[in-house]
C-alpha positions as CSV (number, residue, x, y, z in Angstrom):
1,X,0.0,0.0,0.0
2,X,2.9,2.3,1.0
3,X,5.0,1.5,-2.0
4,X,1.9,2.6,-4.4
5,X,1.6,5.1,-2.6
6,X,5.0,6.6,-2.8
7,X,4.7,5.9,-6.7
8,X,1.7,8.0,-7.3
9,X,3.4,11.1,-4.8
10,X,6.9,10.4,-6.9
11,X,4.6,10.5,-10.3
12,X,2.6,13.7,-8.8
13,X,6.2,15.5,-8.3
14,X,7.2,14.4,-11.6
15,X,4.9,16.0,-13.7
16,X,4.4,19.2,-11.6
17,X,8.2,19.4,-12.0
18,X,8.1,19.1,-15.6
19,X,5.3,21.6,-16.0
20,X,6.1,24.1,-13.8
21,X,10.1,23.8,-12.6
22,X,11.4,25.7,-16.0
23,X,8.9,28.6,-15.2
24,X,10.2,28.3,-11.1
25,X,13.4,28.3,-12.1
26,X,14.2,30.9,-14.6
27,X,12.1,33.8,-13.0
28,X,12.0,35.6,-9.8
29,X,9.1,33.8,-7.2
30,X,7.0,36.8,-7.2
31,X,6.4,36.6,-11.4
32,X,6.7,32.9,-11.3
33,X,3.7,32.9,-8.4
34,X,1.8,35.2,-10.6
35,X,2.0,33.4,-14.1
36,X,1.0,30.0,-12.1
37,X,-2.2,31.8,-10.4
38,X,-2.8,33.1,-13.9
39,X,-2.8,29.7,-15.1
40,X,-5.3,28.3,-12.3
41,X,-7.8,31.3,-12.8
42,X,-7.7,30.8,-17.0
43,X,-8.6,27.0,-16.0
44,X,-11.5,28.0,-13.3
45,X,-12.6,30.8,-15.5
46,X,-12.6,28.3,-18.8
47,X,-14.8,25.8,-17.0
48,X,-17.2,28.2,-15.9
49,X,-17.4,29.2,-19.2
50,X,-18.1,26.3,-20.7
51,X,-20.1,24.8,-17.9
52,X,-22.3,27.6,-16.9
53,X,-25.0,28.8,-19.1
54,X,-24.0,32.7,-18.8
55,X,-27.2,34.0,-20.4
56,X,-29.2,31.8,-17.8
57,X,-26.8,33.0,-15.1
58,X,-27.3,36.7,-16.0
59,X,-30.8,36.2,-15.9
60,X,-31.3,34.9,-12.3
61,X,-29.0,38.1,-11.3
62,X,-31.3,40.5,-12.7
63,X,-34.6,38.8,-11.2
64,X,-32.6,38.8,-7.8
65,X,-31.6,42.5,-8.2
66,X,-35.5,43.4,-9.2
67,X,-36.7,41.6,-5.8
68,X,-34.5,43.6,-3.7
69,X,-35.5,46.4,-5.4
70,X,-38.9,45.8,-4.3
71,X,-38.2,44.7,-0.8
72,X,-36.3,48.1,-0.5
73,X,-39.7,49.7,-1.4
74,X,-42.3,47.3,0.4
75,X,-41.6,48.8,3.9
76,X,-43.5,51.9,2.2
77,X,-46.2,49.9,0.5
78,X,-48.4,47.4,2.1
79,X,-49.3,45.9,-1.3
80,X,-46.2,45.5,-3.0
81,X,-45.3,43.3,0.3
82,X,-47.6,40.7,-0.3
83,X,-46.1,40.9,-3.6
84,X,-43.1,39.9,-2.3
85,X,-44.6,37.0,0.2
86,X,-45.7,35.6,-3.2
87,X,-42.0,36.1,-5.0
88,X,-40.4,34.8,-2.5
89,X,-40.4,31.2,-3.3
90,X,-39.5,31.5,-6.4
91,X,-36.7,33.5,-5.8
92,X,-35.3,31.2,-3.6
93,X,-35.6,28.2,-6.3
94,X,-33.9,30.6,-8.7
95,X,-31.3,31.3,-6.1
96,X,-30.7,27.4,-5.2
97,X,-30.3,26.8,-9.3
98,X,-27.5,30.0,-9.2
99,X,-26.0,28.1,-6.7
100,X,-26.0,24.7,-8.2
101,X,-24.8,26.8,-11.3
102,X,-21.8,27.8,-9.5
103,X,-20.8,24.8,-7.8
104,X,-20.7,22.7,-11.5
105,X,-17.2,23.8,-12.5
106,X,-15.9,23.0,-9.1
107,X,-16.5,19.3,-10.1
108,X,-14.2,19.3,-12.3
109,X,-11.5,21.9,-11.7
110,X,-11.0,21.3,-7.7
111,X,-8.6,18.6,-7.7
112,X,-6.0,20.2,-10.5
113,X,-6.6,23.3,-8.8
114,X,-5.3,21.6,-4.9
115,X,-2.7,19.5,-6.8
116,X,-0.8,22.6,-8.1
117,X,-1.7,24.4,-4.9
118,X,0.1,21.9,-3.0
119,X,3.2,21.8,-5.3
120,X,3.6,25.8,-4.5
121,X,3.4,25.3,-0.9
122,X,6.5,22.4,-1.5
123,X,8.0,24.4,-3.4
124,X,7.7,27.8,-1.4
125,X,7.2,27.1,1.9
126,X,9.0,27.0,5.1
127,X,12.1,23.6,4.4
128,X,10.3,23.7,1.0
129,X,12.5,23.2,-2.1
130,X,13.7,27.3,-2.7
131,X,14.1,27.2,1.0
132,X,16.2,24.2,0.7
133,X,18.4,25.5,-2.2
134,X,19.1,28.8,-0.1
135,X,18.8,28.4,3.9
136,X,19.4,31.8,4.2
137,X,15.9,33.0,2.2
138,X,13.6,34.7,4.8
139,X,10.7,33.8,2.8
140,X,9.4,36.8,1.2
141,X,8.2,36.8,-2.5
142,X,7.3,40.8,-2.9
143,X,7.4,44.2,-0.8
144,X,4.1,45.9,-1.4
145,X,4.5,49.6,-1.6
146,X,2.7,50.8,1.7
147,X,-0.7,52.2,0.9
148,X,-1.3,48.9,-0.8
149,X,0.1,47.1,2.0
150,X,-2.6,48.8,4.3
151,X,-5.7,48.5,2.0
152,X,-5.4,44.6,1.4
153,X,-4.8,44.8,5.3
154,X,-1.5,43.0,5.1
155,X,-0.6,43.6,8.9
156,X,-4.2,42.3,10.1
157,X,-3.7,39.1,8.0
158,X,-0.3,38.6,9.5
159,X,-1.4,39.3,12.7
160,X,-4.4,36.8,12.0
161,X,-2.1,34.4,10.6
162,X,0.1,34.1,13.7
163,X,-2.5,33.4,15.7
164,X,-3.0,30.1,13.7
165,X,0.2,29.5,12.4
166,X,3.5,28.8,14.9
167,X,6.7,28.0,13.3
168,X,8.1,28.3,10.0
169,X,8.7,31.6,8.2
170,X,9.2,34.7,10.7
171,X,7.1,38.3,9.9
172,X,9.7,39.9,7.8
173,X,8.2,43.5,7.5
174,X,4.2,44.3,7.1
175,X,5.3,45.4,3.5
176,X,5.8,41.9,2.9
177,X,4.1,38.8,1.4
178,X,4.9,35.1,1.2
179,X,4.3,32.9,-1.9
180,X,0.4,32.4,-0.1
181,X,-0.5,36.3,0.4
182,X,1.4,36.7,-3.0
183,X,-0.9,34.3,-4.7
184,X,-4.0,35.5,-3.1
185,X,-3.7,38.7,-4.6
186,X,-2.3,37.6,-7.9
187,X,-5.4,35.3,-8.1
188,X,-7.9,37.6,-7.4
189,X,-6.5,40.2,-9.6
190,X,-6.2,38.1,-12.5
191,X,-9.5,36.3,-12.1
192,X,-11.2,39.7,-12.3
193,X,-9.3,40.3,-15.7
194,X,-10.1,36.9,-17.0
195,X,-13.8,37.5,-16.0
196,X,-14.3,40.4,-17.8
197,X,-11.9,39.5,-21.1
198,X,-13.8,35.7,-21.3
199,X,-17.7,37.1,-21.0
200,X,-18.0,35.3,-17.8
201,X,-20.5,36.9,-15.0
């Protein structure tokens, strides 16, 4: 059981290696961590694409936007609230079918999406493989000027994360990020890019 085991983790290794090692390699962490979660988000935003009817999708926003609108204006209008009573269970059908609409590219995209998480984190974490290579590297990927530093509230999230996490990489500066609060950023920056570029809502 072990030994099959240790062949599929050997095998996993491999073939993140292979795809991602000359891009870890060759460029500085902070532009290799951002082409990688460029990668992920064109995968999760490609699936949703294809997965998620976006007309359907933009539909059941609009229907959910109108019934707030009216909500807004019921506490004024004894009328338009039982209007609302009536709406009500069909908004919450259409908002369980948004749901299940979200969840379907999840299916398919969640175990890539851990395996090449899980390679960064060997790769960039505390004893990881860069670490490894040069003992002496304190773990930081990229100073953030800052202002920027204070409106993603870098120190909070540090402080946050020390509560949870003991060991490993020290607090360098509250300019700085690690290969996770690097990522973050660089995910949600490029999947609001790919978003808008692909059509998807």
């Amino acid at each position: 059981m072990f030994e099959i085991l240790h062949v599929i983790v050997g095998a996993y290794y491999k073939t993140m290696d292979m795809l991602f090692m000359p891009i870890i390699i060759n460029t500085h962490p902070a532009l290799a961590i951002l082409i990688i979660s460029f990668i992920v988000s064109f995968i999760i935003t490609l699936a949703t694409k294809l997965l998620v009817d976006q007309k359907r999708m933009e539909e059941i926003r609009e229907k959910i936007k109108e019934f707030q609108v009216k909500i807004r204006k019921a506490s004024k209008d004894p009328e338009l609230m039982k209007e609302i009573e009536k709406e009500q269970e069909e908004i919450m059908k259409i908002q369980m079918e948004m749901m299940r609409m979200s969840f379907k590219p999840m299916i398919y995209t969640w175990i890539p999406i851990i395996a090449i998480f899980a390679y960064l984190k060997h790769v960039y974490d505390y004893n990881g493989v860069l670490h490894t290579l040069d003992p002496t590297w304190n773990g930081v990927v990229v100073y953030l000027p800052p202002i920027l530093s204070k409106l993603l509230l870098v120190p909070f999230f540090h402080w946050l994360g020390g509560l949870f996490y003991k060991g490993g990489f020290g607090i360098v500066s509250d300019y700085a990020l690690g290969w996770l609060g690097w990522y973050i950023v660089c995910s949600m920056a490029t999947s609001t890019v790919l978003r808008k570029v692909m059509g998807v809502k």
